[in-house]
N, CA and C atoms as a LAMMPS dump frame, in Angstrom:
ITEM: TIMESTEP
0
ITEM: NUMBER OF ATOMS
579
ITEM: BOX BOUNDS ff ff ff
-5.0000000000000000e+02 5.0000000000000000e+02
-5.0000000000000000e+02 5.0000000000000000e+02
-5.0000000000000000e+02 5.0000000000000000e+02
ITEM: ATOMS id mol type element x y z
1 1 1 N 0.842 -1.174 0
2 1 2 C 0 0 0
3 1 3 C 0.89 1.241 0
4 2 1 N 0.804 2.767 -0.675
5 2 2 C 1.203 3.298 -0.89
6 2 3 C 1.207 4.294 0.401
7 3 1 N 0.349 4.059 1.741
8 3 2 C 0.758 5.25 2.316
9 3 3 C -0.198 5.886 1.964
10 4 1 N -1.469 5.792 2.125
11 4 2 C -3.39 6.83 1.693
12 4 3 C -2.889 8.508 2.434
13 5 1 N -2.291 8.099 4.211
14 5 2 C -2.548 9.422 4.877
15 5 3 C -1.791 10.494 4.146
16 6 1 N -0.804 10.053 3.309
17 6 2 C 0.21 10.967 2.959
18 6 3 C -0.69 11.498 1.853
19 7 1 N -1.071 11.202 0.56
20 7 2 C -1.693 11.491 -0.226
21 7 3 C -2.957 11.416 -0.166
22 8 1 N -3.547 11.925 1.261
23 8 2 C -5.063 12.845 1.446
24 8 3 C -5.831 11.73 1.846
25 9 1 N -7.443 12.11 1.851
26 9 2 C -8.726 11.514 1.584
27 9 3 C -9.696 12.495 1.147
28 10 1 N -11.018 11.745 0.97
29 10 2 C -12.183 12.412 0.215
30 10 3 C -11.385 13.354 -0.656
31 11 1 N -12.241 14.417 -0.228
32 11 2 C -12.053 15.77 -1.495
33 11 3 C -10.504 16.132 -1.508
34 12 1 N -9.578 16.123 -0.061
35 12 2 C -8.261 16.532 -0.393
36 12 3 C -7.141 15.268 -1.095
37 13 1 N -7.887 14.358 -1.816
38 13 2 C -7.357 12.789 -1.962
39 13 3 C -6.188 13.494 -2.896
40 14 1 N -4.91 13.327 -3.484
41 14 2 C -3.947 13.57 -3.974
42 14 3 C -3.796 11.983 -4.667
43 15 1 N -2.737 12.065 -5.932
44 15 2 C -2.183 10.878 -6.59
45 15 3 C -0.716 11.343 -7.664
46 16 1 N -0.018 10.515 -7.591
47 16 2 C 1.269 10.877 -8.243
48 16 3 C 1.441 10.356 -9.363
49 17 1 N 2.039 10.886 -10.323
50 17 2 C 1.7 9.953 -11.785
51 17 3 C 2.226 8.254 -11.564
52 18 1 N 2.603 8.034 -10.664
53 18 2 C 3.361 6.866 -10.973
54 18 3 C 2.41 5.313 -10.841
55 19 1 N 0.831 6.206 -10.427
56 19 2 C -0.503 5.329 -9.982
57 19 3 C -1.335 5.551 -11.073
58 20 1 N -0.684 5.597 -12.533
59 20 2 C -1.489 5.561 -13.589
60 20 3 C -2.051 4.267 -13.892
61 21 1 N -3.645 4.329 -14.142
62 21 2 C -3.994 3.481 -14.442
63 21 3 C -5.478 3.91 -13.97
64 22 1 N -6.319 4.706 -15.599
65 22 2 C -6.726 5.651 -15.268
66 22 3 C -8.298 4.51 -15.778
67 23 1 N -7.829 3.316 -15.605
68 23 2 C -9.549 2.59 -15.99
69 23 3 C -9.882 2.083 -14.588
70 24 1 N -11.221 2.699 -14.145
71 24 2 C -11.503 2.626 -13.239
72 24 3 C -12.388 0.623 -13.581
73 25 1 N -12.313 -0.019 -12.441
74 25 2 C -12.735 -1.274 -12.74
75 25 3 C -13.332 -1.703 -11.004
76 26 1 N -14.472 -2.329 -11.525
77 26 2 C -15.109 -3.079 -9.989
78 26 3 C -14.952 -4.267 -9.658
79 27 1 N -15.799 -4.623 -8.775
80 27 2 C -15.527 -6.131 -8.239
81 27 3 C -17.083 -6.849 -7.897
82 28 1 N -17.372 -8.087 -8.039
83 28 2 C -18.442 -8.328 -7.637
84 28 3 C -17.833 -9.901 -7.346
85 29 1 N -18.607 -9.896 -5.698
86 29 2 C -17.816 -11.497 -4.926
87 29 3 C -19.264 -12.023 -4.52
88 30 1 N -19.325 -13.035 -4.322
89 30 2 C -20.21 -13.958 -3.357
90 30 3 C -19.959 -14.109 -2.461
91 31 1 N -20.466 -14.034 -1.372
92 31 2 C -19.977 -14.209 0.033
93 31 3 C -21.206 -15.133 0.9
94 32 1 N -20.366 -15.64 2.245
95 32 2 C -21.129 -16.711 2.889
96 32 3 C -20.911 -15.239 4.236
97 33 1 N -22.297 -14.381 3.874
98 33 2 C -22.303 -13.477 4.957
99 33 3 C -24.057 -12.861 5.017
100 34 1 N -24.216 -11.95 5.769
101 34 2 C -25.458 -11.31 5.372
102 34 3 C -24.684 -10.113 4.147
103 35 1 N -26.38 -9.488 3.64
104 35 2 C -25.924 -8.381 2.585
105 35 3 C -25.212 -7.033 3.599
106 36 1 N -25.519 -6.667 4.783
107 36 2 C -25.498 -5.934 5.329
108 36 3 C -24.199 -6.161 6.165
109 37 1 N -23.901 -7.161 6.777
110 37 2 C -22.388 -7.182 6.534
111 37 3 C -21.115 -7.217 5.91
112 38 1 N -21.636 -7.641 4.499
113 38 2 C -21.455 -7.712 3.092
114 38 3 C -20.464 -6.312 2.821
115 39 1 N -22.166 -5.349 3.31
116 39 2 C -21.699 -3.875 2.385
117 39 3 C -20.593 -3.113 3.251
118 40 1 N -20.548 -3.79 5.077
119 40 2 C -20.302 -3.178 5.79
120 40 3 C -18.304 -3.841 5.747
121 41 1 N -18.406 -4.715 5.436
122 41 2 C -17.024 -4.722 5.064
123 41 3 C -15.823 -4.291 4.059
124 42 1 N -17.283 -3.807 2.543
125 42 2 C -16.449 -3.479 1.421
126 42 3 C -16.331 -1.493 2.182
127 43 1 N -17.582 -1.706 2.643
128 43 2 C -17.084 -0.087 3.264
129 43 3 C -15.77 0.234 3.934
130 44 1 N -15.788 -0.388 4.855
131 44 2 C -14.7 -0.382 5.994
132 44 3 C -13.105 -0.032 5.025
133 45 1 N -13.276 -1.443 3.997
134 45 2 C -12.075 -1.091 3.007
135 45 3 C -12.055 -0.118 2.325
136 46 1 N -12.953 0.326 1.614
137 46 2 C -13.257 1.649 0.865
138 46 3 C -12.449 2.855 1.504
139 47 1 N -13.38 2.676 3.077
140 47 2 C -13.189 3.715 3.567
141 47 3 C -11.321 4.199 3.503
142 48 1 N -10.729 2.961 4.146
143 48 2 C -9.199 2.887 4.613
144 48 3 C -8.396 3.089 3.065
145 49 1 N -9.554 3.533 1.892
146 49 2 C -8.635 3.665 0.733
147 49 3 C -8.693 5.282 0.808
148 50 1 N -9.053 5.839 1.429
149 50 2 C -9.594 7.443 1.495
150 50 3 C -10.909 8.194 0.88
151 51 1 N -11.712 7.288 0.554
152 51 2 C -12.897 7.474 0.13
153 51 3 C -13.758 7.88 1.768
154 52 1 N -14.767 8.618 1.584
155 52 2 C -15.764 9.286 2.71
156 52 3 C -17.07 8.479 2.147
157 53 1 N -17.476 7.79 3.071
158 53 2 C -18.974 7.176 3.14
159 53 3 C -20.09 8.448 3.186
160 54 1 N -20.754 8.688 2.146
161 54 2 C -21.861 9.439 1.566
162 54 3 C -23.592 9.08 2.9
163 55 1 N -23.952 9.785 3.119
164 55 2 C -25.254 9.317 3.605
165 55 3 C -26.413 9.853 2.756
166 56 1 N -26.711 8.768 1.639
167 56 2 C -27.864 9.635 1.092
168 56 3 C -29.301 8.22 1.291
169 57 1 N -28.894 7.331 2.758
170 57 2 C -30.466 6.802 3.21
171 57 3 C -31.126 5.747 1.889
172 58 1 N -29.743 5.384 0.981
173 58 2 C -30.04 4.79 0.142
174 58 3 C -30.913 3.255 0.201
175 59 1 N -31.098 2.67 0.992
176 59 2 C -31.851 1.73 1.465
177 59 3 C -33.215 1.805 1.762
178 60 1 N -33.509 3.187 2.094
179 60 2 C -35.218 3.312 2.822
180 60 3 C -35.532 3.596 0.955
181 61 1 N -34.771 4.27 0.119
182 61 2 C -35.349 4.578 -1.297
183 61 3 C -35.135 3.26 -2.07
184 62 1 N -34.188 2.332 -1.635
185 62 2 C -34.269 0.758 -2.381
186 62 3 C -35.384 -0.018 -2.434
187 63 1 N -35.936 0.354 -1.033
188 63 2 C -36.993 -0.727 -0.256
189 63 3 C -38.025 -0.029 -1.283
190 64 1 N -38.158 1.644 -1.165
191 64 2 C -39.424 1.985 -1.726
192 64 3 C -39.643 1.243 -2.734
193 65 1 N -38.776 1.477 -4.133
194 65 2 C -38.761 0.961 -5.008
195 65 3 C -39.34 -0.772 -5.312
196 66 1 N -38.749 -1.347 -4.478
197 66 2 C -38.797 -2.933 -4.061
198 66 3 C -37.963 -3.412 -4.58
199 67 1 N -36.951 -2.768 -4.358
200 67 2 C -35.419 -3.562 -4.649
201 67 3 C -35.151 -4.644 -3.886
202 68 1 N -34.325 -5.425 -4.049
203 68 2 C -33.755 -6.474 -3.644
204 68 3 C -32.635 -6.246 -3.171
205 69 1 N -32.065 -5.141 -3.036
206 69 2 C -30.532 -4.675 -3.041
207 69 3 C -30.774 -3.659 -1.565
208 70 1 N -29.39 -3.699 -0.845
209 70 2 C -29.12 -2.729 0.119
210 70 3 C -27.597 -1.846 -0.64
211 71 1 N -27.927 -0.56 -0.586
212 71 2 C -26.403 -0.177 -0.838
213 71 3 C -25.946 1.046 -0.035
214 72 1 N -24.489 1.338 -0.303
215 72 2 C -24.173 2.813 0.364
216 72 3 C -23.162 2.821 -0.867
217 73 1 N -23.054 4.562 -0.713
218 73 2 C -21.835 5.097 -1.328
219 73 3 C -20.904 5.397 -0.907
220 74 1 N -19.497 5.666 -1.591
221 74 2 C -18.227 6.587 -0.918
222 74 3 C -17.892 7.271 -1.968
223 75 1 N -17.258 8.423 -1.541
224 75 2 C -17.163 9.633 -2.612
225 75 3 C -15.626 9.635 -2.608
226 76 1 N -14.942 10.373 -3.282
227 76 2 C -13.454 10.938 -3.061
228 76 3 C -13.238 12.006 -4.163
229 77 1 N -12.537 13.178 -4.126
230 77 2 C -11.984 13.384 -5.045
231 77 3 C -12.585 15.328 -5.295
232 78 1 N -12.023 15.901 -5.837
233 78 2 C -12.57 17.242 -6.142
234 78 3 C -12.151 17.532 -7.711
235 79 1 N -13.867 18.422 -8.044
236 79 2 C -13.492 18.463 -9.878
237 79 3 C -12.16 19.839 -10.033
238 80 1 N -12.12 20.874 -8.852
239 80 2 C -11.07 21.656 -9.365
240 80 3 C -9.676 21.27 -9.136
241 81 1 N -9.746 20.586 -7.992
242 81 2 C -8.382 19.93 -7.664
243 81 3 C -7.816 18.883 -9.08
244 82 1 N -8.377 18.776 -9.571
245 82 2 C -8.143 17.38 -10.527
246 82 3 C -7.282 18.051 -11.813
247 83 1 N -7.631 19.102 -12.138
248 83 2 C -7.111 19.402 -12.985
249 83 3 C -5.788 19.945 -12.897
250 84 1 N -4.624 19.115 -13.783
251 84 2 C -3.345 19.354 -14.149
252 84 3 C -2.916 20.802 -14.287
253 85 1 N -2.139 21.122 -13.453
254 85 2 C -1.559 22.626 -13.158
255 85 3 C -0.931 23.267 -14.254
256 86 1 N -1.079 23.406 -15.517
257 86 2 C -0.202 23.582 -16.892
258 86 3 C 1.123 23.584 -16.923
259 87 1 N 2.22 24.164 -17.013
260 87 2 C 3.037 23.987 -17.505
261 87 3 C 3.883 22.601 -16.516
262 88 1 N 3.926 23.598 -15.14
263 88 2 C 4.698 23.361 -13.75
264 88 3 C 4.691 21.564 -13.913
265 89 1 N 3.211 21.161 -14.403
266 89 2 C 2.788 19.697 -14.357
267 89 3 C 3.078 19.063 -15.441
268 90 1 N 3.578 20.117 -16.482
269 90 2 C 4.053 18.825 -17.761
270 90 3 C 5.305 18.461 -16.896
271 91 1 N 6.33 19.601 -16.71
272 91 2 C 7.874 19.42 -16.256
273 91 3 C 7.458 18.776 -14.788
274 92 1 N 7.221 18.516 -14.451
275 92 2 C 6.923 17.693 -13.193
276 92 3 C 6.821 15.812 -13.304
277 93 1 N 5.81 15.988 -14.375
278 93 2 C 5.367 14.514 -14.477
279 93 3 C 6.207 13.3 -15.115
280 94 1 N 6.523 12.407 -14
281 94 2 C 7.539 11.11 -14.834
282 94 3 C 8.477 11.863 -13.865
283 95 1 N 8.945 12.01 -12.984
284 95 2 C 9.899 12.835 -12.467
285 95 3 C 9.88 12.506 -10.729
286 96 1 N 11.236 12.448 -10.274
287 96 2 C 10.852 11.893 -8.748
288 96 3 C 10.017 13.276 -8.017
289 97 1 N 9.908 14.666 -8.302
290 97 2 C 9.597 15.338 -8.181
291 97 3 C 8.036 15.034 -7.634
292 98 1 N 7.676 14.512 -9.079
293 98 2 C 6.106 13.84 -8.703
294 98 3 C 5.61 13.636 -6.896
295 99 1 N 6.614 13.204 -6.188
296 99 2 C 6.189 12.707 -4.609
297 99 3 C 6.294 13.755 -4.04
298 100 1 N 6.439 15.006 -3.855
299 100 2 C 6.563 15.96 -3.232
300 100 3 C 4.896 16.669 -3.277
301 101 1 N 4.188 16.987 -2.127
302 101 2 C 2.976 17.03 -1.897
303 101 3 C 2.686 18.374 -3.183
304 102 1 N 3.432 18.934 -3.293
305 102 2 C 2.739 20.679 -3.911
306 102 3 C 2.609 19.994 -5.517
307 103 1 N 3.003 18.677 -6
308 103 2 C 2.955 18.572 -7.132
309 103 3 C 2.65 17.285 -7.484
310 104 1 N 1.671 16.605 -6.896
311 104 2 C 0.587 15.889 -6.819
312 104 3 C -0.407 16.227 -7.621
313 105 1 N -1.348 15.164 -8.193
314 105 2 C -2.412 15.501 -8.962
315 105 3 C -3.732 15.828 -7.642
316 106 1 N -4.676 16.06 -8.32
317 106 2 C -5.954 15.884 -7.238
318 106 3 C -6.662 14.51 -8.107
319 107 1 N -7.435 14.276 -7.155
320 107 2 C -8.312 13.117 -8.175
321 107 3 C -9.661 12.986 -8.134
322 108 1 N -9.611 12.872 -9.63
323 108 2 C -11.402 13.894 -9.884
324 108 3 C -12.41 12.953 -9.148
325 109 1 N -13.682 13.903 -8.868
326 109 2 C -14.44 13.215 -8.067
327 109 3 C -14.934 11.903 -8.552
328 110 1 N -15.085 11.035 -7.447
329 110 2 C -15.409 9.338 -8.063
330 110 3 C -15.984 8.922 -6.919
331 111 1 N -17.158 8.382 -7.16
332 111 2 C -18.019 8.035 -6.063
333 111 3 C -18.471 6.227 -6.815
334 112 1 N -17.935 5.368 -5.67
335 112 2 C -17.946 4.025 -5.67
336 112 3 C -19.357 3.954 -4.96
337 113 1 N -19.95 2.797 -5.52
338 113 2 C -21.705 2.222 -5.467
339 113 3 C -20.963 0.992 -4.741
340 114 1 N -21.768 0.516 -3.572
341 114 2 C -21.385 -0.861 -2.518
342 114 3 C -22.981 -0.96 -2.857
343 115 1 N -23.37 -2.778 -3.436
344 115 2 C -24.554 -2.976 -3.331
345 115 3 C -24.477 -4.539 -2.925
346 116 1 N -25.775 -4.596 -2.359
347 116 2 C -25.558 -6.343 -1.809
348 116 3 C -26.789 -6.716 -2.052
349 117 1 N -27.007 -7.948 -2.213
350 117 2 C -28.489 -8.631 -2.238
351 117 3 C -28.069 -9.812 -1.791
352 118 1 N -29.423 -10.825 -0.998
353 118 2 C -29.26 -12.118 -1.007
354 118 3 C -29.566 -13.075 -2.131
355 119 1 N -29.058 -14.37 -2.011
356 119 2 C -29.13 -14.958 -3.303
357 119 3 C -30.004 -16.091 -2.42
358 120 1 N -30.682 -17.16 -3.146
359 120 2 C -31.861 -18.028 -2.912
360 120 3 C -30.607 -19.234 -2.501
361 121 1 N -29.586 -19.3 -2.095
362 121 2 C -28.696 -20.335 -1.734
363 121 3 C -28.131 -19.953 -0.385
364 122 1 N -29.051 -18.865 -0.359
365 122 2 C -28.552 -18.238 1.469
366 122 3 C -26.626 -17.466 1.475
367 123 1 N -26.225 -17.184 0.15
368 123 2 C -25.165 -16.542 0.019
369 123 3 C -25.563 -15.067 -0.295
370 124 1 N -24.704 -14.386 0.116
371 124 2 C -24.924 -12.967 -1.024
372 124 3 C -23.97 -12.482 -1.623
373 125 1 N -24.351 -11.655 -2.932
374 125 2 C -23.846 -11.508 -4.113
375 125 3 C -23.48 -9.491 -3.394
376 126 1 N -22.498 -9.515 -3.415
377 126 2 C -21.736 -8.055 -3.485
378 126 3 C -21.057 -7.14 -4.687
379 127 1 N -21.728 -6.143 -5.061
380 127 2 C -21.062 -5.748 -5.823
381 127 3 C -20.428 -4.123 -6.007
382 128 1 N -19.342 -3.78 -6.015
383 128 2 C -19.165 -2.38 -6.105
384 128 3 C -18.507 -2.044 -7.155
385 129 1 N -18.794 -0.525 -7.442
386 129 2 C -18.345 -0.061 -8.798
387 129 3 C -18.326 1.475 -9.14
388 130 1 N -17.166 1.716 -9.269
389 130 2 C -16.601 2.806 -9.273
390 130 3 C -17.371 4.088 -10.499
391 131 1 N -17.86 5.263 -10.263
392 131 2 C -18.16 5.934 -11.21
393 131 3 C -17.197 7.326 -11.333
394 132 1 N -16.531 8.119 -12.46
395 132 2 C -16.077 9.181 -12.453
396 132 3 C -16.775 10.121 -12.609
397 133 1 N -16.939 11.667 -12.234
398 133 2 C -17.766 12.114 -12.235
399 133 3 C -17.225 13.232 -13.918
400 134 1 N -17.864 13.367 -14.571
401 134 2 C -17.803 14.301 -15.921
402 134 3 C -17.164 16.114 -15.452
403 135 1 N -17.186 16.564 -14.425
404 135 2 C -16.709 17.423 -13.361
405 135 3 C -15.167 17.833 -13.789
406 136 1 N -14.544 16.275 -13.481
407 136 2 C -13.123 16.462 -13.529
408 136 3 C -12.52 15.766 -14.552
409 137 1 N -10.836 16.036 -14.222
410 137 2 C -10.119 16.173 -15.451
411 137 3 C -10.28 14.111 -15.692
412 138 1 N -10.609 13.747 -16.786
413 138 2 C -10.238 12.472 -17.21
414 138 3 C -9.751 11.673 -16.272
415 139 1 N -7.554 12.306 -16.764
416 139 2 C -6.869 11.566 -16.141
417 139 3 C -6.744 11.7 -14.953
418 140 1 N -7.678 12.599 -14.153
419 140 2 C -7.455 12.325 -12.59
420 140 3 C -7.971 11.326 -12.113
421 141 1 N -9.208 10.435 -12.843
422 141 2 C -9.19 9.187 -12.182
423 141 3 C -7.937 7.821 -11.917
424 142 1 N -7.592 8.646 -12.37
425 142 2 C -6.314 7.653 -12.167
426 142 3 C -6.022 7.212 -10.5
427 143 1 N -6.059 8.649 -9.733
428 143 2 C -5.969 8.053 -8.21
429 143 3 C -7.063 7.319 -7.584
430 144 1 N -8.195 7.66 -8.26
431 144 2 C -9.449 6.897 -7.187
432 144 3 C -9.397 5.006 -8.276
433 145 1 N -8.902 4.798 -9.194
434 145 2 C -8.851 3.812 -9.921
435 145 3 C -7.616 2.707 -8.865
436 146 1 N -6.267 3.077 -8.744
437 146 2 C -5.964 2.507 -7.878
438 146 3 C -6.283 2.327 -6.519
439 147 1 N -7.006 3.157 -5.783
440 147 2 C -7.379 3.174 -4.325
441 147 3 C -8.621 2.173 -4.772
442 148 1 N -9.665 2.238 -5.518
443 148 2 C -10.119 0.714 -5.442
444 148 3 C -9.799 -0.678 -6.034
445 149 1 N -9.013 -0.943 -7.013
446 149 2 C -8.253 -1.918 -6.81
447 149 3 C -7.314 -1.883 -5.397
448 150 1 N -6.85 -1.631 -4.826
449 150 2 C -6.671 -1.541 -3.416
450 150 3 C -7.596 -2.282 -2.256
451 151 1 N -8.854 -1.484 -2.301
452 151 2 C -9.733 -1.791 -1.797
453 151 3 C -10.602 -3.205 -2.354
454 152 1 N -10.641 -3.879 -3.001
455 152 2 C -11.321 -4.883 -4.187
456 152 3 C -10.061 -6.156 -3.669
457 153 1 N -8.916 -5.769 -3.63
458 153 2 C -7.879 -6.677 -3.661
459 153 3 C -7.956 -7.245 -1.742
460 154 1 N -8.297 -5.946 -0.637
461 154 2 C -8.165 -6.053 0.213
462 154 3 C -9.626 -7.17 0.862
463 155 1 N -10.489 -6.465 0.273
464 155 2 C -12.058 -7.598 0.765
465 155 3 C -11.743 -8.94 -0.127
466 156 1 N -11.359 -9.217 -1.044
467 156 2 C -10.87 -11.001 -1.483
468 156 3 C -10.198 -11.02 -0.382
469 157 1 N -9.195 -10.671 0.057
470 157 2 C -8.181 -11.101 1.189
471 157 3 C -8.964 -11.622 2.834
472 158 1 N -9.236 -10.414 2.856
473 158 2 C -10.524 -10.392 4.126
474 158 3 C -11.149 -11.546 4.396
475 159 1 N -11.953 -11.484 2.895
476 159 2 C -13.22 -12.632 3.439
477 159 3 C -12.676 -14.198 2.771
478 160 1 N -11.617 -14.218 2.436
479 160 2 C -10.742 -15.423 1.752
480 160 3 C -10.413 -16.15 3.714
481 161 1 N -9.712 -15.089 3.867
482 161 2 C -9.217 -15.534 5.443
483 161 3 C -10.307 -15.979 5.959
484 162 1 N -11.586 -15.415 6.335
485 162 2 C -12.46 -15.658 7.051
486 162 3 C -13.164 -16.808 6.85
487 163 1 N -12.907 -17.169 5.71
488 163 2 C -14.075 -17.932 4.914
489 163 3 C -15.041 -18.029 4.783
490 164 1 N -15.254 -16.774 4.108
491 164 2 C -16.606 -16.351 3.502
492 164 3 C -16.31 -15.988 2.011
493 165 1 N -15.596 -16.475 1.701
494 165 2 C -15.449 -16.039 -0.088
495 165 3 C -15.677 -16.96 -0.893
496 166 1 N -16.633 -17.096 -1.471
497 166 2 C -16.877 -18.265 -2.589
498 166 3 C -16.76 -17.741 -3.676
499 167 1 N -16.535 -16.769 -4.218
500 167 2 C -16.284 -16.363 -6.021
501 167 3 C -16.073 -15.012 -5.565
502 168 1 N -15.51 -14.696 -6.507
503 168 2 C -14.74 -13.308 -6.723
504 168 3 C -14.08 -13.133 -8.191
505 169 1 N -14.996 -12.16 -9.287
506 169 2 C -14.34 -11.83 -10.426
507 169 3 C -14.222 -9.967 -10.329
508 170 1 N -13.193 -9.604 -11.234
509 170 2 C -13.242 -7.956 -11.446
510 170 3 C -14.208 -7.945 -12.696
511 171 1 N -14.701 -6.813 -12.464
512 171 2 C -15.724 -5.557 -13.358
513 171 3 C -14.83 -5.096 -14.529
514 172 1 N -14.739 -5.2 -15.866
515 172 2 C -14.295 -4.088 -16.414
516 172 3 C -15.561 -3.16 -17.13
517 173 1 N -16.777 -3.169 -16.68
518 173 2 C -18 -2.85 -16.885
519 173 3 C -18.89 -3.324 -15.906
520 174 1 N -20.266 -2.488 -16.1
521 174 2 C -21.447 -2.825 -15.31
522 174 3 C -22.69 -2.407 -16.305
523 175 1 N -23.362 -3.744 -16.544
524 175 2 C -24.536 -2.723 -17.185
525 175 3 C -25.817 -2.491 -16.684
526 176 1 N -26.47 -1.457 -16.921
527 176 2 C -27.923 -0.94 -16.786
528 176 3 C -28.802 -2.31 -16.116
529 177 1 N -28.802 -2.768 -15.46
530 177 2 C -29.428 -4.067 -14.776
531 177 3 C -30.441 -4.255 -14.051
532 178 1 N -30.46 -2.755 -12.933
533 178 2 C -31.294 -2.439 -12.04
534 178 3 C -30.518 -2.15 -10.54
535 179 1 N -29.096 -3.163 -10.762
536 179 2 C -27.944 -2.908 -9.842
537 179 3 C -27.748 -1.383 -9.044
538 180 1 N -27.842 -1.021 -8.135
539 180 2 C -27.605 -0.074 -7.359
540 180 3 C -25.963 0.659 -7.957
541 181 1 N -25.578 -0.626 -8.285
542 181 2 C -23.693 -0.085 -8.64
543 181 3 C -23.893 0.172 -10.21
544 182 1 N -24.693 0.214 -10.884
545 182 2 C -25.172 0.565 -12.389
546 182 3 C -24.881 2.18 -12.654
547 183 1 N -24.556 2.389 -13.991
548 183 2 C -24.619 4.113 -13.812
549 183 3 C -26.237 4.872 -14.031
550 184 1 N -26.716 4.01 -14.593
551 184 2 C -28.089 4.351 -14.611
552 184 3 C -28.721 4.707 -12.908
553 185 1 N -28.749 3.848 -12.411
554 185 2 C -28.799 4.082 -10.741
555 185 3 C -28.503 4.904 -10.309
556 186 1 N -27.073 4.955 -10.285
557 186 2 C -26.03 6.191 -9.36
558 186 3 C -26.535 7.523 -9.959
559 187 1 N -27.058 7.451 -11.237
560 187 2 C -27.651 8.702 -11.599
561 187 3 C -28.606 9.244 -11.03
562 188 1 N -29.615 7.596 -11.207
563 188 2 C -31.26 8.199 -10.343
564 188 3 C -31.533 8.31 -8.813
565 189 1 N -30.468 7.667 -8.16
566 189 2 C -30.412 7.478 -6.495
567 189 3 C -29.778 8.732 -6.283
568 190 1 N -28.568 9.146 -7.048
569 190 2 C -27.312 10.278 -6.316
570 190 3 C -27.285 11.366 -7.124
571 191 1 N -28.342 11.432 -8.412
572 191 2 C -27.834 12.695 -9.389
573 191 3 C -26.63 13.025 -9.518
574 192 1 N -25.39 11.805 -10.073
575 192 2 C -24.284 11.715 -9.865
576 192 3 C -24.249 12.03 -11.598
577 193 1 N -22.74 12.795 -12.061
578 193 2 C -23.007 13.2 -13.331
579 193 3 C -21.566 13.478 -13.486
């Protein structure tokens, strides 16, 4: 792990070019848990990646609906911070320079979807998934892209130990499903954009 406290959280989250790897990608595991401990563990990791747990009561509006799903969000990231400082940041970047706090990227806002449901085998199906927000610069997802592979790598570990992990694949997509971690969703639950 790179050391989160040094390079921020939420909105002051920072990233150095050397954490390129600007495709943001999710995770969806099965677990031998409830959904609600489920969500409460990918949080916990989330959280320890520097992401801030969102309260937008997303569960009492699941139920309305008659979802099947419990979820929460975590946010990180600011759209002005994100953007590359012009010149200072071309001559900067690729450069050990890069680690020195004043010449750090910011990383554009990205708010990760944690959703859980039970499955009819008494397991539940977890899934989270990272969205960038249109706000900020592109390549600033680059920092919230590694902080959840981080986080994705850390809950396999978790619930591997515990033994509660029965499957675990990565996301390089999510589609329109009804999924809470969908962008269609994150739109209509969070007016996320």
């Amino acid at each position: 792990m790179l050391g989160r406290g040094k390079l921020g959280d939420g909105k002051d989250a920072r990233f150095h070019g050397l954490e390129h790897s600007a495709t943001l990608t999710g995770g969806r595991f099965v677990l031998r848990s409830s959904p609600a401990d489920s969500i409460a563990l990918a949080l916990a990791h989330v959280v320890a990646e520097g992401f801030a747990a969102r309260d937008d009561n997303l569960d009492a509006r699941l139920a309305q609906q008659g979802s099947p799903w419990i979820a929460q969000a975590a946010e990180i990231g600011d759209a002005k911070g994100s953007w590359a400082k012009g010149l200072v940041a071309d001559l900067v970047e690729d450069t050990p320079l890069e680690f020195f706090n004043r010449f750090q990227r910011g990383i554009s806002p990205t708010v990760v979807m944690i959703a859980a449901r039970a499955q009819d085998d008494g397991t539940t199906e977890l899934v989270l998934y990272p969205h960038a927000s249109r706000r900020g610069d592109p390549e600033g997802s680059a920092g919230a892209a590694s902080r959840v592979r981080h986080a994705i790598a850390a809950i396999a570990a978790t619930s591997s130990a515990s033994g509660a992990l029965v499957s675990h694949e990565t996301m390089n997509g999510i589609r329109n499903d009804g999924s809470p971690a969908s962008q269609e969703m994150v739109r209509t639950l969070l007016g996320w954009k």
